[in-house]
NUDOMAR-370377 format. One line per field, with one value per residue: residue number from 1; y, z, x of N, C-alpha, C, CB in turn. Coordinates in pm, whole numbers. Atoms other than C-alpha are relative to their C-alpha. Glycine has a CB too. Example, Ala and Ser with C-alpha at 12.3 -4.5 7.8 and 13.67 -1.06 7.14 Angstrom:
2
resi <- c(1; 2);
n_py <- c(-119; -119);
n_pz <- c(0; -6);
n_px <- c(89; -82);
ca_py <- c(-450; -106);
ca_pz <- c(780; 714);
ca_px <- c(1230; 1367);
c_py <- c(120; 109);
c_pz <- c(0; 73);
c_px <- c(90; -77);
cb_py <- c(3; 46);
cb_pz <- c(125; -142);
cb_px <- c(-99; 41);
This chain:
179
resi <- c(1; 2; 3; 4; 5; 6; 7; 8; 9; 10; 11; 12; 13; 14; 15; 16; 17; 18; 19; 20; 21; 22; 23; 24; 25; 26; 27; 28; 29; 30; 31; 32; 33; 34; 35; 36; 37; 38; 39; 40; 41; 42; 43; 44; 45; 46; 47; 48; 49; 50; 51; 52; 53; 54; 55; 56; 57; 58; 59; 60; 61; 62; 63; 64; 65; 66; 67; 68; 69; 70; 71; 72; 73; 74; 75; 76; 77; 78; 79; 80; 81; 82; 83; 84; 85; 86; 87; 88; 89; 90; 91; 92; 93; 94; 95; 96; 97; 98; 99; 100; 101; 102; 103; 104; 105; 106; 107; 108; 109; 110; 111; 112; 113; 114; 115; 116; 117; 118; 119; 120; 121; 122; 123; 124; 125; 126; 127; 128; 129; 130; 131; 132; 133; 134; 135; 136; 137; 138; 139; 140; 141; 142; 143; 144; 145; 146; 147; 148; 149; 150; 151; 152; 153; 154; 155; 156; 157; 158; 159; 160; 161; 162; 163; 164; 165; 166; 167; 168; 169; 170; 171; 172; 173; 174; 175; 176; 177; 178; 179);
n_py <- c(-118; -107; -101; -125; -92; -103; -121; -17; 87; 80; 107; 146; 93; -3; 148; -22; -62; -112; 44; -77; -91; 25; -54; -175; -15; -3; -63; -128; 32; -71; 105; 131; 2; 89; 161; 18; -109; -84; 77; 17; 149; 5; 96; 118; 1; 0; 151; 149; -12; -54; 52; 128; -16; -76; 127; 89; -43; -40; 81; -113; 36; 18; -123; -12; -10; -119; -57; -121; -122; -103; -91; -26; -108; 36; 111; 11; 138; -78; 88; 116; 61; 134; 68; 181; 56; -43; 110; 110; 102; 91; 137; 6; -106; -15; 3; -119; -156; -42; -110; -125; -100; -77; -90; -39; -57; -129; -72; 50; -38; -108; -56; 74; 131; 154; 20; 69; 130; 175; -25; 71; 141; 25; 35; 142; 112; 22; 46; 107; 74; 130; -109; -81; -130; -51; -49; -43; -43; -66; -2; -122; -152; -44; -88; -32; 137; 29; -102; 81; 115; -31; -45; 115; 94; 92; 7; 106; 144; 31; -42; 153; 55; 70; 196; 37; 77; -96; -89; -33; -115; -67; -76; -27; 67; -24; 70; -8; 94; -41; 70);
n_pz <- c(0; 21; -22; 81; -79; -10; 54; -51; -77; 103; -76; 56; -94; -43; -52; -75; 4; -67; -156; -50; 5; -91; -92; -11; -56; -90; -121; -52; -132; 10; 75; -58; -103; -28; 115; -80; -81; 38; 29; 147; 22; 46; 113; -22; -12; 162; 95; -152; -58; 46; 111; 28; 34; 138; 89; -80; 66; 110; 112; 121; 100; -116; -32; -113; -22; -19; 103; -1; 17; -22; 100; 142; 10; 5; -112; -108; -77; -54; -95; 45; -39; -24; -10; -1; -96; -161; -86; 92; -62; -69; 33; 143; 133; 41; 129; 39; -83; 38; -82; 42; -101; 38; -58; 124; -34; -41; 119; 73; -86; 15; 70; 79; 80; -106; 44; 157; 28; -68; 70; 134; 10; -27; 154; 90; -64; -5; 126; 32; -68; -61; -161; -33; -56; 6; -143; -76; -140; -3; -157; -42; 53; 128; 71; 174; 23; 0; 140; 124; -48; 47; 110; 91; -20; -76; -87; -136; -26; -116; -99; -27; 35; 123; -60; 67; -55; -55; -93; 2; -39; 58; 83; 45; 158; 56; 120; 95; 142; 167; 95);
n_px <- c(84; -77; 154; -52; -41; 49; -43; -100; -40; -51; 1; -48; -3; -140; -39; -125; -105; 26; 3; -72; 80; 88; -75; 46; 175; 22; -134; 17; 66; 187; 30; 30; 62; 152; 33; -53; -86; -164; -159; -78; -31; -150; -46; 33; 171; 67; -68; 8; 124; 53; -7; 96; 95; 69; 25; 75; 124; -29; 63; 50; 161; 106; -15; -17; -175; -38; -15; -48; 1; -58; 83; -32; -102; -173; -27; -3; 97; 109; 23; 53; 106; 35; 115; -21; 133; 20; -44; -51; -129; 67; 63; 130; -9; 126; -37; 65; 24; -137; -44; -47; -118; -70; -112; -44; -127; 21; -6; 126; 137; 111; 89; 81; -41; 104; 110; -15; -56; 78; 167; -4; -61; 172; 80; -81; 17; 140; 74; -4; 103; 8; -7; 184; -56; -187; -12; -153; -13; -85; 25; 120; -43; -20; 96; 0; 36; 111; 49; -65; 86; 106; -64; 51; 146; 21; 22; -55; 102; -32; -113; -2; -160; -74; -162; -163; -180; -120; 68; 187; 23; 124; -8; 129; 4; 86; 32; 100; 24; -100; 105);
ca_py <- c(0; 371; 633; 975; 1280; 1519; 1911; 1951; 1606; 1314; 938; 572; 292; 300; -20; -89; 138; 447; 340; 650; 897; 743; 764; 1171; 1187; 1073; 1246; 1539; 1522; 1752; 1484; 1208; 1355; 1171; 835; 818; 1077; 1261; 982; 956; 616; 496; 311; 42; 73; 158; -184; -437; -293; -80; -187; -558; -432; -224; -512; -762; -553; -408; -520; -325; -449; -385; -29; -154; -15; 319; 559; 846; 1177; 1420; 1770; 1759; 2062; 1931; 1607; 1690; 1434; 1556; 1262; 944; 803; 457; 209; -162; -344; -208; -499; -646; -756; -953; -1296; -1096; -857; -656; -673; -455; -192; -2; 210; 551; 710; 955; 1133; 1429; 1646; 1989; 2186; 2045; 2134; 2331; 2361; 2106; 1811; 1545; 1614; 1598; 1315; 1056; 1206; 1105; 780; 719; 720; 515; 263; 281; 249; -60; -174; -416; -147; -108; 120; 349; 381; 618; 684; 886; 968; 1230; 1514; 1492; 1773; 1810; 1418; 1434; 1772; 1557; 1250; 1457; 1645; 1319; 1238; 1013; 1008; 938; 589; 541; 566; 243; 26; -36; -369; -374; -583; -239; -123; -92; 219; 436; 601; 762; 586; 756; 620; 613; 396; 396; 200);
ca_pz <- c(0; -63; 69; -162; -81; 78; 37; 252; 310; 193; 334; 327; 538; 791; 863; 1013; 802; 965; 1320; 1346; 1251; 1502; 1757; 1705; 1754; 2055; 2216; 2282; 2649; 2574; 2273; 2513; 2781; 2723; 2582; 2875; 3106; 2936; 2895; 2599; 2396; 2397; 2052; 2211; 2304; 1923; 1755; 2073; 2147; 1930; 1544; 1600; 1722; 1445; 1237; 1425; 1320; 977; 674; 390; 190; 464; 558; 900; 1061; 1088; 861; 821; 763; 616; 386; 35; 5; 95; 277; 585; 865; 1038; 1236; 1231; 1233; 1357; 1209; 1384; 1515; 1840; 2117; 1871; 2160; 2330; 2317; 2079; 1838; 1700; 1303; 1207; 1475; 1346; 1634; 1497; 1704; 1633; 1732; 1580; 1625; 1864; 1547; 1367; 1661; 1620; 1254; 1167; 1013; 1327; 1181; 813; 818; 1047; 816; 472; 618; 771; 434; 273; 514; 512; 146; 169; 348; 570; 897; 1096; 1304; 1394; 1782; 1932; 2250; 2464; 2856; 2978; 2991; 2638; 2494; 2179; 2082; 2180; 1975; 1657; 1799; 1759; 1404; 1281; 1427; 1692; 1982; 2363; 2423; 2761; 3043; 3062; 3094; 2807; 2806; 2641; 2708; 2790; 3042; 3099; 3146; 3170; 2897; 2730; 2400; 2130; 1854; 1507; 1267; 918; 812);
ca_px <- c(0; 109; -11; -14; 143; -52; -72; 224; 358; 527; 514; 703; 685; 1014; 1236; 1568; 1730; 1569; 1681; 1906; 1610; 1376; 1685; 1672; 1323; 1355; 1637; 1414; 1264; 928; 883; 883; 716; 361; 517; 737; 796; 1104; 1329; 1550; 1569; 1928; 2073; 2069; 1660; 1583; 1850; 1734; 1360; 1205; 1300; 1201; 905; 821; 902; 691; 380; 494; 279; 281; 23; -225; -45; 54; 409; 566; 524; 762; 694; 850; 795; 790; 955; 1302; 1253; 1299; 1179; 910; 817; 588; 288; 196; -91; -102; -394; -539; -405; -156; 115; -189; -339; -639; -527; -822; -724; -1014; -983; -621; -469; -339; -1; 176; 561; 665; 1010; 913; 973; 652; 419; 135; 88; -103; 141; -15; -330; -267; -41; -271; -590; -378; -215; -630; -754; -504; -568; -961; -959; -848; -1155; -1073; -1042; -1415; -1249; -964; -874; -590; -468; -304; -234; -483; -322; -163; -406; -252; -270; -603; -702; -523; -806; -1064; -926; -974; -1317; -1249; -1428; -1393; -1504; -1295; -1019; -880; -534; -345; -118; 179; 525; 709; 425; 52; -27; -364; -484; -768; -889; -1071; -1208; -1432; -1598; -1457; -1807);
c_py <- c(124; 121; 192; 96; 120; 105; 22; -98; -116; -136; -111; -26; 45; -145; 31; 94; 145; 12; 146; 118; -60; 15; 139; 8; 5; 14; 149; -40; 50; -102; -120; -34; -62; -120; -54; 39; 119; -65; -14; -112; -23; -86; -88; -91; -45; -124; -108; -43; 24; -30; -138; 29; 34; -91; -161; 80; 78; -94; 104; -8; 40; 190; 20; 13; 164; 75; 160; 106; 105; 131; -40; 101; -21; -110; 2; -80; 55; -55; -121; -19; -135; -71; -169; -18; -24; -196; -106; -53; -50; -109; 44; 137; 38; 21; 104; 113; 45; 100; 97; 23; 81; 60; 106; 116; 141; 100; 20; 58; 90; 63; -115; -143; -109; -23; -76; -104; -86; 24; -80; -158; -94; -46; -71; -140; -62; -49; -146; -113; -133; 55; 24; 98; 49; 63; 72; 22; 96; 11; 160; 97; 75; 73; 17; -122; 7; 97; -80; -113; 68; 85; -93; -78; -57; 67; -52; -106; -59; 34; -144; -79; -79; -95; 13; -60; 113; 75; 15; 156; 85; 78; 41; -65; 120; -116; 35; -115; 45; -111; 101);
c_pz <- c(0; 70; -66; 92; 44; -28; 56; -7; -65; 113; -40; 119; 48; -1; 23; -70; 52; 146; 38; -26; 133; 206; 26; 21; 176; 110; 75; 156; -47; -104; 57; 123; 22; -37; 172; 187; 9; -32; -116; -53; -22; -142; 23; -19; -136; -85; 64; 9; -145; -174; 29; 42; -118; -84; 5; -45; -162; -81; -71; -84; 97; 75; 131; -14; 35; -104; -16; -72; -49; -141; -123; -61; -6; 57; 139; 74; 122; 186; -27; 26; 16; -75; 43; 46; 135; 63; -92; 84; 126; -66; -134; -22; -92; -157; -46; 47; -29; 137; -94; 89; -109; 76; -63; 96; 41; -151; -66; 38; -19; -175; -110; -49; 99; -92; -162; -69; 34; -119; -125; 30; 39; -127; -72; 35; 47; -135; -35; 54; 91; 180; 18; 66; 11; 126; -16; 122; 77; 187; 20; -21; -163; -84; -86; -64; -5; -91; -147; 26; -103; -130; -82; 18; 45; 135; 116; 57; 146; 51; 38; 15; -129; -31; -131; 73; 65; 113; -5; 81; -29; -80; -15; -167; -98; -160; -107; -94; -143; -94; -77);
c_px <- c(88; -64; 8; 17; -151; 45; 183; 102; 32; 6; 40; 16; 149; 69; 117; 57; -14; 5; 74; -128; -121; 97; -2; -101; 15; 78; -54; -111; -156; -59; -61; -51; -150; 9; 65; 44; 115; 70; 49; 42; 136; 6; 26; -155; -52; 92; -82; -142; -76; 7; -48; -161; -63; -49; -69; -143; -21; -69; -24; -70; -134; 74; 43; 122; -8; -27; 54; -76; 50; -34; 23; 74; 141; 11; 50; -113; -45; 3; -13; -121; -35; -118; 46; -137; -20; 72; 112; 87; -56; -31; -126; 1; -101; 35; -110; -58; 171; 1; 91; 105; 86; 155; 27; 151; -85; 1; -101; -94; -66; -13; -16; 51; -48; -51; -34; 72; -38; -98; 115; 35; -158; -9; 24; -30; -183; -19; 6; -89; -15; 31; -143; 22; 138; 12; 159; -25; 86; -30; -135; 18; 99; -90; -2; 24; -103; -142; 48; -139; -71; -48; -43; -113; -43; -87; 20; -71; 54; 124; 30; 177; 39; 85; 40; 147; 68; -60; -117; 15; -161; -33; -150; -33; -137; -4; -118; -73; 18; -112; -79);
cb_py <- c(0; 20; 12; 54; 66; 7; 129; 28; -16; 65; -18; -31; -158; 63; -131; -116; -12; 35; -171; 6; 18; -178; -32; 97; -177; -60; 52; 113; 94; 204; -30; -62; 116; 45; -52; 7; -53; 69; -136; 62; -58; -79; 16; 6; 164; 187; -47; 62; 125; 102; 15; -138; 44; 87; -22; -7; 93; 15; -93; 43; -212; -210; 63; -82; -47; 7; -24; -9; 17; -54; 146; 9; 78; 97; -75; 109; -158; -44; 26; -96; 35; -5; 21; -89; -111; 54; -84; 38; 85; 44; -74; -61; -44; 123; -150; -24; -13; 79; -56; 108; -113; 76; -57; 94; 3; 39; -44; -128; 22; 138; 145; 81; -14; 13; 125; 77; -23; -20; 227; 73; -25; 139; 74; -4; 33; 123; 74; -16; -18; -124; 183; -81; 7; 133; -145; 133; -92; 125; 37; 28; 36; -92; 89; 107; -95; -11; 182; -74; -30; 39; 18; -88; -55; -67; -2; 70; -144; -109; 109; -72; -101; 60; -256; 139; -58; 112; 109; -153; 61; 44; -51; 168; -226; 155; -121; 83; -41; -80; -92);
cb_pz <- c(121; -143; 225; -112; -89; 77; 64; 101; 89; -82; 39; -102; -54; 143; -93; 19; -125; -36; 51; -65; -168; -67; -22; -107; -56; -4; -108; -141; 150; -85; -58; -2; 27; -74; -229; -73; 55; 93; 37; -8; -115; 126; -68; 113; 34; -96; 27; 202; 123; 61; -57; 97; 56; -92; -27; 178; 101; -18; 24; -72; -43; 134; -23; 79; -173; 32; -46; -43; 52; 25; 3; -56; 99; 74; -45; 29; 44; -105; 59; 37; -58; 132; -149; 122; -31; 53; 53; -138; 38; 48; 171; 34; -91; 80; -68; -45; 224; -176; 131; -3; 110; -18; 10; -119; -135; 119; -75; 8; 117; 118; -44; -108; -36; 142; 19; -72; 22; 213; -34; -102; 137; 40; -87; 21; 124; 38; -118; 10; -84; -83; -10; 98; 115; -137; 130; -49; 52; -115; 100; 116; 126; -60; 15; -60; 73; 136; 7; 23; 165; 89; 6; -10; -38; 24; -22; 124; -144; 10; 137; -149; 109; -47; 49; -51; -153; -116; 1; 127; -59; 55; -108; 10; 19; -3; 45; -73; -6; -6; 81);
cb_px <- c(-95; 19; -30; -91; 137; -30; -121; -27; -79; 160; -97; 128; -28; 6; -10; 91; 43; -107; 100; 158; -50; -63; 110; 8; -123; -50; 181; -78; 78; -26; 104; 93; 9; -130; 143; 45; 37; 85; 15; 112; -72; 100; 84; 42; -73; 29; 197; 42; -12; 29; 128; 58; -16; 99; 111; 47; -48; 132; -124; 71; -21; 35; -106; -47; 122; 116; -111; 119; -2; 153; 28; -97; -13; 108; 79; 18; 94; -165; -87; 59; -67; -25; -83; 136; -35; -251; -147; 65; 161; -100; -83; -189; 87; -82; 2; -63; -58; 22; 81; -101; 132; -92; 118; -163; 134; 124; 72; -36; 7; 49; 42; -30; 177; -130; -43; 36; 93; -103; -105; 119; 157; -118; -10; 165; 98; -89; 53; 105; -64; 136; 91; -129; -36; 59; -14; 80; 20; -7; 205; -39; 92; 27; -17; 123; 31; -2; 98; 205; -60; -35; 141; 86; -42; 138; -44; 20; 26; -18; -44; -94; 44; 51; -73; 53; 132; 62; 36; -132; 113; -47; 73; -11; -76; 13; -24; 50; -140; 249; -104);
């Protein structure tokens, strides 16, 4: 799957060879203050942790994985956007509910590329009709995650724990139907 450029914006799946751009990302503390707390992923984290993940849910025919970001203008790398299937590192992986995430470099913030890069990588991944919905999440007080939610239409369906291998943690979920 592909997903066209938007007005601003340009997009391709990531994989190991973008391990050093996903390392910068996340060397900035205010970046990683709602994924984490501030902490900064070491190059170890992103070779060891974080790339086999990726590549443990990556399907590109189907639009799941990372999907960089960056302008059309000059290629610069924005950020990312996530699609995998809500609960995918449980016993029951929802295949036609896609979770949405997003990171993007302080720089980006506030005009607009979140929005217009989940909305074009959304669409790409609805057209292929096999998504009933499209959940994201985020901790509570992430406000501007959750303005991007609702940008794209989701709604708040709950406050709940999230399970994952690296941490359950509480979140808020929104979500939409894409029927």
């Amino acid at each position: 799957m592909l997903v066209a450029d938007s007005k601003r914006l340009q997009f391709e799946l990531m994989s190991a060879k973008d391990a050093e751009l996903l390392f910068q990302l996340d060397q900035d503390p205010q970046v990683m203050r709602f994924i984490n707390g501030g902490k900064c992923t070491t190059r170890e984290e992103i070779a060891k942790v974080y790339v086999p993940r990726m590549e443990s849910y990556s399907n590109p025919a189907k639009g799941w994985g990372i999907w960089k970001v960056c302008l059309k203008a000059n290629g610069e790398f924005l950020g990312w956007v996530l699609v995998r299937p809500m609960d995918f590192f449980t016993d029951t992986p929802q295949y036609n509910n896609l979770e949405l995430g997003w990171r993007f470099h302080r720089k980006a913030w506030g005009q607009g590329y979140g929005t217009e890069a989940a909305q074009a990588i959304a669409n790409a991944v609805i057209g292929l009709g096999e998504a009933k919905w499209l959940t994201a999440i985020a901790l509570e007080d992430n406000h501007a995650s959750i303005g991007i939610m609702k940008k794209l239409g989701m709604s708040y369906l709950k406050t709940g724990i999230h399970r994952d291998p690296l941490g359950d943690v509480e979140v808020v979920y929104y979500q939409c139907s894409v029927l």
